[in-house]
One Martini backbone bead per residue (centre of mass of N, CA, C, O) as a GRO file, in nm:
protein
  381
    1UNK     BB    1  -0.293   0.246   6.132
    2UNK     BB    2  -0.486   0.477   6.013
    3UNK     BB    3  -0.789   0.507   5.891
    4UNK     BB    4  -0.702   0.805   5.743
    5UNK     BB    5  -0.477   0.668   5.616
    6UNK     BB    6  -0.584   0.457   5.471
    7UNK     BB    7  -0.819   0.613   5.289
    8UNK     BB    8  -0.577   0.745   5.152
    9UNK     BB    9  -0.408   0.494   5.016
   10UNK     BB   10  -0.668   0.404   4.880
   11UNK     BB   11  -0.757   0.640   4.675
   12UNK     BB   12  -0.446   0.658   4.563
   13UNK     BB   13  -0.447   0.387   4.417
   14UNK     BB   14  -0.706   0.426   4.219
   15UNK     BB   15  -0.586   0.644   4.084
   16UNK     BB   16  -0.338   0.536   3.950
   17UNK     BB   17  -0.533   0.300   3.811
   18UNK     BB   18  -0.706   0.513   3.653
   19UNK     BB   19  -0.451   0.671   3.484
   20UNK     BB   20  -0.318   0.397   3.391
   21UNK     BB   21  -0.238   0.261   3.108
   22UNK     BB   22  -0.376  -0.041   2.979
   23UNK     BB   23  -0.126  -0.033   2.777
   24UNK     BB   24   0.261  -0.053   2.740
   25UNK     BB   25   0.394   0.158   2.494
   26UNK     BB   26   0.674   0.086   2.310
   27UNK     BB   27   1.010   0.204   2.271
   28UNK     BB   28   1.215   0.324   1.990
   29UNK     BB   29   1.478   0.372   1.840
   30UNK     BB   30   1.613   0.435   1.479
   31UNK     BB   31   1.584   0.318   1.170
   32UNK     BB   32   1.357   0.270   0.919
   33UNK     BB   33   1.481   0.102   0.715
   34UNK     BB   34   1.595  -0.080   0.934
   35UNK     BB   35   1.278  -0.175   1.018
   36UNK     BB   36   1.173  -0.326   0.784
   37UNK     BB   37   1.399  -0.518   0.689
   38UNK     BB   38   1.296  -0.692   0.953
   39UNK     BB   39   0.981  -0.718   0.846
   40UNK     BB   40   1.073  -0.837   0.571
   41UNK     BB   41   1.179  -1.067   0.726
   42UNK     BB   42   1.188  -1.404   0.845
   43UNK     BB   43   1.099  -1.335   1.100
   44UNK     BB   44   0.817  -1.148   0.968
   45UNK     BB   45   0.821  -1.371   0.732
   46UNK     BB   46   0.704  -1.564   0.550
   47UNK     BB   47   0.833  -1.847   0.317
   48UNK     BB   48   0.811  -2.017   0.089
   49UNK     BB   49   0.767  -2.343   0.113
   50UNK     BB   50   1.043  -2.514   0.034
   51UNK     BB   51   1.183  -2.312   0.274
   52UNK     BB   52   0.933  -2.300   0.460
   53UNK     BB   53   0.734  -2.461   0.706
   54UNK     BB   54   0.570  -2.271   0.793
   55UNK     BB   55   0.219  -2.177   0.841
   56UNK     BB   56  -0.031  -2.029   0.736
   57UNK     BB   57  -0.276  -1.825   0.909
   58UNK     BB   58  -0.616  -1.836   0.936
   59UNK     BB   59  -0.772  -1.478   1.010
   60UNK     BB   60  -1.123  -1.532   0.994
   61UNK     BB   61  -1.183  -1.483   1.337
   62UNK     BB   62  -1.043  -1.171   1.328
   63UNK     BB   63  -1.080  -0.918   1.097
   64UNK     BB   64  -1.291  -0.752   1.263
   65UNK     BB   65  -1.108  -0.665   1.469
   66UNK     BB   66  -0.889  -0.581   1.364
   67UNK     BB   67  -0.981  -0.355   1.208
   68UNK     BB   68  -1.039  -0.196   1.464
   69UNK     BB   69  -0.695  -0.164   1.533
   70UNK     BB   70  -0.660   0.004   1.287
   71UNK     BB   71  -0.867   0.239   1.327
   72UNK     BB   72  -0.766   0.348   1.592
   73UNK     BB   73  -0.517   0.415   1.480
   74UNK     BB   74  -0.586   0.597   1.209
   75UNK     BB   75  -0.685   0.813   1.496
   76UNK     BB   76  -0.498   0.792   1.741
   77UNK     BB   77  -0.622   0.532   1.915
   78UNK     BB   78  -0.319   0.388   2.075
   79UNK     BB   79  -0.437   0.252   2.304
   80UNK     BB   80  -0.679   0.054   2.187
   81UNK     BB   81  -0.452  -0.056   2.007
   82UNK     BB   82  -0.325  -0.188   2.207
   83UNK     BB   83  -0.510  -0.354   2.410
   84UNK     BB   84  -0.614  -0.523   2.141
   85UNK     BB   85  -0.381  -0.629   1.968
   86UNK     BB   86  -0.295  -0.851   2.227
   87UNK     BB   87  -0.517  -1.034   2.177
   88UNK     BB   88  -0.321  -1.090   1.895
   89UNK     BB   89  -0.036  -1.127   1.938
   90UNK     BB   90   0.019  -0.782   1.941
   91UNK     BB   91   0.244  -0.514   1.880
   92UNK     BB   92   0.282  -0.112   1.977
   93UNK     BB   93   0.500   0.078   1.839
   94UNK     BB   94   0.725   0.350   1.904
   95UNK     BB   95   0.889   0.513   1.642
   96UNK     BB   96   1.216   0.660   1.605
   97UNK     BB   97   1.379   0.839   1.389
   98UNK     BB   98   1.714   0.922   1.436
   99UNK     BB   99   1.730   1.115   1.206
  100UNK     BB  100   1.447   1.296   1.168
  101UNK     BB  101   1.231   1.286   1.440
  102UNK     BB  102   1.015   1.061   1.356
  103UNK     BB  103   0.708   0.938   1.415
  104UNK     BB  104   0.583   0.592   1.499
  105UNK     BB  105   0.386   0.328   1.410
  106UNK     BB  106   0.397  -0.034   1.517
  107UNK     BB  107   0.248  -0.316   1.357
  108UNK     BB  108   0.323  -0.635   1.518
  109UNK     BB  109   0.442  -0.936   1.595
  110UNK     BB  110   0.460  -1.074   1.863
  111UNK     BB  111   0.786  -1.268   1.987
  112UNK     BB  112   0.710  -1.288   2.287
  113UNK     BB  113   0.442  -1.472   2.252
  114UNK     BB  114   0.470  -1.600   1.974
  115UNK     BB  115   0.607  -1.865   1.842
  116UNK     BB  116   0.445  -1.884   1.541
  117UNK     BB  117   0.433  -1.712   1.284
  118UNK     BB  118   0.130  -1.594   1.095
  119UNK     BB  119   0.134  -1.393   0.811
  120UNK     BB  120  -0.016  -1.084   0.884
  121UNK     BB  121   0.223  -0.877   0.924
  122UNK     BB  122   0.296  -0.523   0.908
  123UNK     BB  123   0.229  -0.183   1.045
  124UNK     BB  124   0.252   0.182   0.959
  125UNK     BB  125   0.221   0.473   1.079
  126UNK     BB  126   0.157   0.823   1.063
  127UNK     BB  127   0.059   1.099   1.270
  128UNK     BB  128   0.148   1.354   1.108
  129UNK     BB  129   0.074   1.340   0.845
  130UNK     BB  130  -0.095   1.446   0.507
  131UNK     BB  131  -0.088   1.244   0.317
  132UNK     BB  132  -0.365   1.075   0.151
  133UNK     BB  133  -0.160   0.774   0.167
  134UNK     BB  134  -0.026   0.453   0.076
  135UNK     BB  135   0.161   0.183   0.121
  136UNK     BB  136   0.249  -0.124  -0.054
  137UNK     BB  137   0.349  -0.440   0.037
  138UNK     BB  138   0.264  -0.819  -0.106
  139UNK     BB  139   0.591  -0.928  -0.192
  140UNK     BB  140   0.850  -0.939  -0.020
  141UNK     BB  141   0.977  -1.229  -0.122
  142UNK     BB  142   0.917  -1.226  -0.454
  143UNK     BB  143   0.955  -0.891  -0.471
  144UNK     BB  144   1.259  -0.781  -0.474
  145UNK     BB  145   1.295  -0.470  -0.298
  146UNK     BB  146   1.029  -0.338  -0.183
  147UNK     BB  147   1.042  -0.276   0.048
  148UNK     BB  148   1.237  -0.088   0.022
  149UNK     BB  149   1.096   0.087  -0.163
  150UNK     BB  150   0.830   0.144  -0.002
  151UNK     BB  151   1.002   0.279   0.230
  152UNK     BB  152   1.122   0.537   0.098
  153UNK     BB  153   0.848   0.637  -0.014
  154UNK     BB  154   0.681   0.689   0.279
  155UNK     BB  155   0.906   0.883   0.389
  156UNK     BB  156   0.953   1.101   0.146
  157UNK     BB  157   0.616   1.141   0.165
  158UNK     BB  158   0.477   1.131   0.381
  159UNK     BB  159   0.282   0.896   0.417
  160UNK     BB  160   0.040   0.752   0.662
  161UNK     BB  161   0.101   0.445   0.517
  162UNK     BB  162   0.268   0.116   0.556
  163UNK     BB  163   0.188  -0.236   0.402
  164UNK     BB  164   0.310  -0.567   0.510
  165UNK     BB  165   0.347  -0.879   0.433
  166UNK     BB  166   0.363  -1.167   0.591
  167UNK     BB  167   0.391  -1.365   0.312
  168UNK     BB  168   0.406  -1.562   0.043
  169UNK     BB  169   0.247  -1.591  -0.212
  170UNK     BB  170   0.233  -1.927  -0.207
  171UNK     BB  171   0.054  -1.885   0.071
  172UNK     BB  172  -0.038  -1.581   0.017
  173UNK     BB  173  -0.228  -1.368  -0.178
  174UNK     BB  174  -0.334  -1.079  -0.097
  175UNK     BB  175  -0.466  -0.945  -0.408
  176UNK     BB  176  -0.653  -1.203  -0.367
  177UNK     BB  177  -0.795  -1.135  -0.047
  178UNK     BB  178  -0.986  -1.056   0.142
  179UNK     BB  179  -0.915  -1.251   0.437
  180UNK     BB  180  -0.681  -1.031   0.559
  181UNK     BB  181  -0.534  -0.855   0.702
  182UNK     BB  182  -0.421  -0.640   0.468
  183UNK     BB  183  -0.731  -0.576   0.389
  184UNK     BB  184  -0.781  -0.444   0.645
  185UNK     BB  185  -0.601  -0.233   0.696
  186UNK     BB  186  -0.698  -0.090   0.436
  187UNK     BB  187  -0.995  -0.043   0.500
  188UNK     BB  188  -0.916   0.160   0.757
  189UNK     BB  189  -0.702   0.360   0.590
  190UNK     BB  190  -0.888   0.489   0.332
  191UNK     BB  191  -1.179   0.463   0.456
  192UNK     BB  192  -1.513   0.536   0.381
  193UNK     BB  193  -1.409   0.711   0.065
  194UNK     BB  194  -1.132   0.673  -0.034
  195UNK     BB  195  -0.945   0.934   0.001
  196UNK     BB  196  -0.709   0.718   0.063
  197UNK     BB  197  -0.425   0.631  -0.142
  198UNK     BB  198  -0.343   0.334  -0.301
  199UNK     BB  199   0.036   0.209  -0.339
  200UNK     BB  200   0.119  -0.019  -0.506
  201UNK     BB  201   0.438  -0.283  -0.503
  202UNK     BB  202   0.593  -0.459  -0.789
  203UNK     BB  203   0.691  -0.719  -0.969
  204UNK     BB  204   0.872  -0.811  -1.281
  205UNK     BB  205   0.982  -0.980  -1.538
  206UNK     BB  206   1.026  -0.981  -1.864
  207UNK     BB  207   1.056  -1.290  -1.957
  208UNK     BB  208   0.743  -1.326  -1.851
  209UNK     BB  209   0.678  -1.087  -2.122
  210UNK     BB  210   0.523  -0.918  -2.429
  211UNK     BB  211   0.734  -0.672  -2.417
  212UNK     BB  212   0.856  -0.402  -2.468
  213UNK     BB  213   1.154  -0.308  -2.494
  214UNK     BB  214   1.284  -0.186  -2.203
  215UNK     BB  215   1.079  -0.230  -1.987
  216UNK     BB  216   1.012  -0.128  -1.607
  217UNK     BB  217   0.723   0.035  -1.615
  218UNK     BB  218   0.426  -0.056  -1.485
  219UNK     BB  219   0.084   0.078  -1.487
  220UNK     BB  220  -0.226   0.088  -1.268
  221UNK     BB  221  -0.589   0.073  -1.177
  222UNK     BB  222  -0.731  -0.215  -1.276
  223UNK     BB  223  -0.980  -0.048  -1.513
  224UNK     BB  224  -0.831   0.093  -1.783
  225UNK     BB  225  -0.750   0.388  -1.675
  226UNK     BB  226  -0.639   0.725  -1.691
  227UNK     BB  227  -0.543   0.876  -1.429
  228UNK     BB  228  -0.383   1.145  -1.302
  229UNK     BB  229  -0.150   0.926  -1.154
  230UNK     BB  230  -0.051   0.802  -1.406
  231UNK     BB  231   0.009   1.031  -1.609
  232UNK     BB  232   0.232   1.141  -1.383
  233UNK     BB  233   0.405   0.896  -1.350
  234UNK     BB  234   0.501   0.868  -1.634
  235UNK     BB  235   0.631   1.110  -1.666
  236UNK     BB  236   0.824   1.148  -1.419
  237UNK     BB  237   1.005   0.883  -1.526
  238UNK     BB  238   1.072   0.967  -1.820
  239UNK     BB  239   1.265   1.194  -1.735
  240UNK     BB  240   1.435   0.987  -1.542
  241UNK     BB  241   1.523   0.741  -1.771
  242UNK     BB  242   1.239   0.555  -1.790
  243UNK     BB  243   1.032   0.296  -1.875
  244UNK     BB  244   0.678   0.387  -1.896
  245UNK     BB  245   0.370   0.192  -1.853
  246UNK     BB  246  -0.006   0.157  -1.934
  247UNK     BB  247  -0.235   0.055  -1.881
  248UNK     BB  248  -0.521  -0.009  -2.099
  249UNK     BB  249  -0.840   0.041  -2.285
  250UNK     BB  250  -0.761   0.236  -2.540
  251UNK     BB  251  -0.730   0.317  -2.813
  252UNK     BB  252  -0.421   0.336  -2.933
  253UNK     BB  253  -0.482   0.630  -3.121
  254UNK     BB  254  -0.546   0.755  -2.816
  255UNK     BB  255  -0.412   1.052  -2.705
  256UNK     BB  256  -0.377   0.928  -2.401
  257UNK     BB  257  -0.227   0.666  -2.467
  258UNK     BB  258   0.024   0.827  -2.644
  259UNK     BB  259   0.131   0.968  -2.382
  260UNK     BB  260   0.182   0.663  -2.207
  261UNK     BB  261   0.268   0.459  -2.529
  262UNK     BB  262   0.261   0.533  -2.746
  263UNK     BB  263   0.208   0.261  -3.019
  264UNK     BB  264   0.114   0.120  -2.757
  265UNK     BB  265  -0.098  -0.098  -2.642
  266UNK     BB  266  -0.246  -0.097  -2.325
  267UNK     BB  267  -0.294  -0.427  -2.332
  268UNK     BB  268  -0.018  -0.521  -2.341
  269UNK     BB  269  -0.052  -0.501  -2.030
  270UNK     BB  270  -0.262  -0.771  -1.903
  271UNK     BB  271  -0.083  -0.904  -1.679
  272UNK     BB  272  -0.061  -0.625  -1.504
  273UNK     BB  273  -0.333  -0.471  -1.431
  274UNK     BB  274  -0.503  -0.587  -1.160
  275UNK     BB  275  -0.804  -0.631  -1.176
  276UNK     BB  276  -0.818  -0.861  -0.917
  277UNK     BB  277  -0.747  -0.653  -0.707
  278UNK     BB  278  -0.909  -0.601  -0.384
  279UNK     BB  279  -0.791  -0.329  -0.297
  280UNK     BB  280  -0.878  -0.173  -0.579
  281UNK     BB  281  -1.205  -0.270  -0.574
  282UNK     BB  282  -1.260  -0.140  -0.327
  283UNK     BB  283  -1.195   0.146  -0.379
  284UNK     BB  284  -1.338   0.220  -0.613
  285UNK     BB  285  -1.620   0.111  -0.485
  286UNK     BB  286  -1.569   0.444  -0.323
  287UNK     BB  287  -1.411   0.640  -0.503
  288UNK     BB  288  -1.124   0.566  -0.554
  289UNK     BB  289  -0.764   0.568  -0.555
  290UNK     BB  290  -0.568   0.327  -0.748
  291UNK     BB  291  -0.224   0.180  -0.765
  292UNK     BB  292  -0.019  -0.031  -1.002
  293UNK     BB  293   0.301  -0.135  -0.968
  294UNK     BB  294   0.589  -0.223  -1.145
  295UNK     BB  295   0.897  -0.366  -1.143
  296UNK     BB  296   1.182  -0.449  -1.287
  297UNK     BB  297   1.446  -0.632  -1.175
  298UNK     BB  298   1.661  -0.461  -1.284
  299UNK     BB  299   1.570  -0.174  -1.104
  300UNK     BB  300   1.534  -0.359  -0.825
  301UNK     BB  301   1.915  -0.439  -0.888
  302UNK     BB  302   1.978  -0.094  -0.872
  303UNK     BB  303   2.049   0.136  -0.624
  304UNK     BB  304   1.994   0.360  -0.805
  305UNK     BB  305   1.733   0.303  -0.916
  306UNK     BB  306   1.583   0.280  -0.624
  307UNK     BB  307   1.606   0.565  -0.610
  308UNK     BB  308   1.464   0.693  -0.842
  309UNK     BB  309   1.198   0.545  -0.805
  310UNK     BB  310   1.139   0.617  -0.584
  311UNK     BB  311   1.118   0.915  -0.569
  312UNK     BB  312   0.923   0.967  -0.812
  313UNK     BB  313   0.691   0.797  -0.652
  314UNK     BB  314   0.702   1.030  -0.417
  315UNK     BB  315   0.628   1.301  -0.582
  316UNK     BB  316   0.351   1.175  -0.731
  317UNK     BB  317   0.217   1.163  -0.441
  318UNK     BB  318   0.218   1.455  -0.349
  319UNK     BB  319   0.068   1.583  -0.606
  320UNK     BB  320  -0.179   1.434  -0.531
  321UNK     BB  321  -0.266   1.550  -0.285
  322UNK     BB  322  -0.256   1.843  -0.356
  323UNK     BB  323  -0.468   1.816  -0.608
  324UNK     BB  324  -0.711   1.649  -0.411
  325UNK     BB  325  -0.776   1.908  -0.211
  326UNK     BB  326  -0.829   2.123  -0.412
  327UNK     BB  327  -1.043   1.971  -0.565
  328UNK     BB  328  -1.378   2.009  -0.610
  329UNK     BB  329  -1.640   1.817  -0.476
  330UNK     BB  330  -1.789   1.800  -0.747
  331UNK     BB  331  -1.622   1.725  -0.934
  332UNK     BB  332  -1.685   1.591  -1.279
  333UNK     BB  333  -1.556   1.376  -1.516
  334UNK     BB  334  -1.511   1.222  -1.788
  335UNK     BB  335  -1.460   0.887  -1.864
  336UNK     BB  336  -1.352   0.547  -1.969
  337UNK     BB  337  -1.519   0.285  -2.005
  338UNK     BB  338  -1.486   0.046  -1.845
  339UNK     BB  339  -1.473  -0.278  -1.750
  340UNK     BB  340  -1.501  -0.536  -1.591
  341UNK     BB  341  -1.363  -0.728  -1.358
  342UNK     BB  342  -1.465  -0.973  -1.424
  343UNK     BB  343  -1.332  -0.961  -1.699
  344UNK     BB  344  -1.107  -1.060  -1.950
  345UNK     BB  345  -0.877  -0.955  -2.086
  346UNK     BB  346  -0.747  -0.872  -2.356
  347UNK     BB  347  -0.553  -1.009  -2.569
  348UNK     BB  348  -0.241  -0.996  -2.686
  349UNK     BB  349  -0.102  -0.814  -2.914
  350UNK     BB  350   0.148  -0.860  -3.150
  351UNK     BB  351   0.300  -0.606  -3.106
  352UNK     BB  352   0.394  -0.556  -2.874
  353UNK     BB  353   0.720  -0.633  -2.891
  354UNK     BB  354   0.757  -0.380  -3.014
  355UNK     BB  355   0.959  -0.099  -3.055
  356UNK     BB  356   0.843   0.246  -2.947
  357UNK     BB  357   0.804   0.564  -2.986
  358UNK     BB  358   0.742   0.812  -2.745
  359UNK     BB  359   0.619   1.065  -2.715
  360UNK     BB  360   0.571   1.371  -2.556
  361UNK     BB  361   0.548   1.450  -2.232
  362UNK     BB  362   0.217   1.549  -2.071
  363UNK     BB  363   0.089   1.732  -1.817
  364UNK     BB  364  -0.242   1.583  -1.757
  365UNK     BB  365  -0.566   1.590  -1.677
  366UNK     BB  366  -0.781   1.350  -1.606
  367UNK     BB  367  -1.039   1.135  -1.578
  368UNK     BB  368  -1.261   1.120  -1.309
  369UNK     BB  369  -1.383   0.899  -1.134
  370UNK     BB  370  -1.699   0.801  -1.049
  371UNK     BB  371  -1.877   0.723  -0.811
  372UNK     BB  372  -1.993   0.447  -0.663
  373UNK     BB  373  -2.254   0.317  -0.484
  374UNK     BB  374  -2.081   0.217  -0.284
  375UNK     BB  375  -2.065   0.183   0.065
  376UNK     BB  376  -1.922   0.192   0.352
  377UNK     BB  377  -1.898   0.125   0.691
  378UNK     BB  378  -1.808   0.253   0.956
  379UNK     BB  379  -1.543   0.225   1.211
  380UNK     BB  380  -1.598   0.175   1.564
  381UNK     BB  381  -1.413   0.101   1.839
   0.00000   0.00000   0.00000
């Protein structure tokens, strides 16, 4: 070989080492709903301690790190979240909805890598979305059929973001945890200024709370505020002849209260508020909104039901976001000045278990919380 064709084939080895990717994002094809409920499935997701004897993996080594592959992801810098991702025993997968032919990104746990998984999660982006806000799913395995219901929400509101968390609440119970993959990936979700509003889905049977007959849907914000996403789920809810109401901390026979509690004051849902939910905390002192809805146990069995309510809310997803951007910035509401978070809200009164006849609900723009003092500090991949 001539030295001029050899520094020829050297050149062109490095151009093309130089111009390869770090790291080669595997491509899937499928229905978007058969991917969740596989990531929901015990495959990615450890169960209950008596039943999984996996162990949860605590992810304190990792969080900051992490929290960068999550917002490289958010950013659309899917090199870079791929080839950090690697370093964490997960991988970036570009996921094509056979259906619709929209594209997602999906963070999971690499299963031909890790032995045994450590219950971290899996997250999907949309790169296409407008809309922002986020799904939660915190208890897949314990609040069943939420996987199922938070996918269809992100789905049809085309929502930016997805968050599915991966072990048992009894294992890990991330809305009570900042130390979490789930709650740093809120974090860089969010924003800086917690401009995209997180949806959070749980459930709960009525027979373990002292509800009137027949409630549903409970929602809160977690500060005892009735915010407009509140209000509007409310409104929408009961259109479609769901039973839903709001935790708030307003006097009963205030007409905020009464137009989505009926006679039932506020407080009768302090077992659902989310007080203390991290998610929520961080949003708020951002100066965003977060929303913590409940489904009770019979609407989350029927598969009629989980496409009504999955509906929705997300009609009132897409509303709210389409709202938030019109809404001119520097516009502040008085708004009802709730509690601390560190405060335990007040006893359940006694009538809350008695039915109550809800007034005729109109649609109402309420008081926007005023901006937190605290501000997180931008991550930069």
């Amino acid at each position: 070989m001539t030295k001029p064709l050899a520094r020829s084939l050297v050149v062109l080895l490095l151009a093309a080492a130089a111009s390869a990717p770090a790291h080669a994002i595997e491509r899937q094809t499928g229905r978007l709903a058969e991917l969740i409920a596989q990531l929901a499935s015990r495959q990615y997701v450890l169960g209950e301690p008596s039943r999984d004897a996996r162990p949860y993996v605590d992810p304190a080594p990792v969080l900051h790190a992490f929290r960068h592959v999550a917002a490289a992801m958010a950013w659309g810098d899917v090199a870079v979240a791929a080839r950090k991702a690697q370093q964490f025993d997960y991988e970036l997968v570009k996921f094509t909805d056979a259906e619709t032919k929209r594209d997602y990104y999906v963070l999971r746990e690499d299963l031909d890598v890790v032995k045994t998984i450590r219950g971290w999660g899996s997250y999907i982006i949309n790169p296409a979305s407008q809309v922002d806000a986020l799904v939660e799913v915190p208890h897949p395995m314990a609040d069943v059929h939420t996987p199922e219901i938070g996918g269809r929400v992100f789905a049809e509101c085309q929502a930016k973001g997805f968050l599915l968390a991966g072990t048992h609440r009894d294992k890990a119970d991330v809305p009570d945890l900042v130390d979490s993959i789930f709650h740093q990936v809120h974090a860089a979700w969010i924003g800086p200024l917690a401009q995209v509003t997180a949806w959070q889905i749980h459930g709960f049977l009525s027979a373990n709370h002292p509800f009137p007959q027949g409630t549903q849907v409970v929602a809160s914000t977690g500060d005892g505020a009735i915010a407009p996403e509140i209000a509007t789920l409310d409104a929408t809810l009961e259109q479609r002849g769901l039973a839903a109401y709001a935790f708030n901390r307003l006097p009963a026979e205030a007409s905020e209260n009464r137009e989505v509690n009926g006679d039932v004051p506020g407080l009768a849902f302090t077992s659902l508020a989310a007080a203390k939910n991290e998610q929520g905390r961080l949003s708020r002192s951002l100066g965003g909104a977060f929303v913590h809805i409940e489904l009770e146990g019979d609407v989350r069995a029927s598969a009629a039901s989980r496409q009504a309510v999955s509906s929705a809310i997300a009609e009132v997803i897409r509303s709210a976001a389409i709202a938030a951007k019109d809404r001119p910035a520097n516009v502040q509401l008085a708004a009802a000045q709730p509690s601390s978070d560190e405060q335990a809200p007040a006893a359940v009164p006694a009538a809350a278990n008695t039915p109550a006849e809800k007034p005729p609900v109109r649609l109402a723009v309420y008081a926007e919380k005023q901006n937190a003092a605290e501000r997180l500090a931008p991550i930069t991949p």
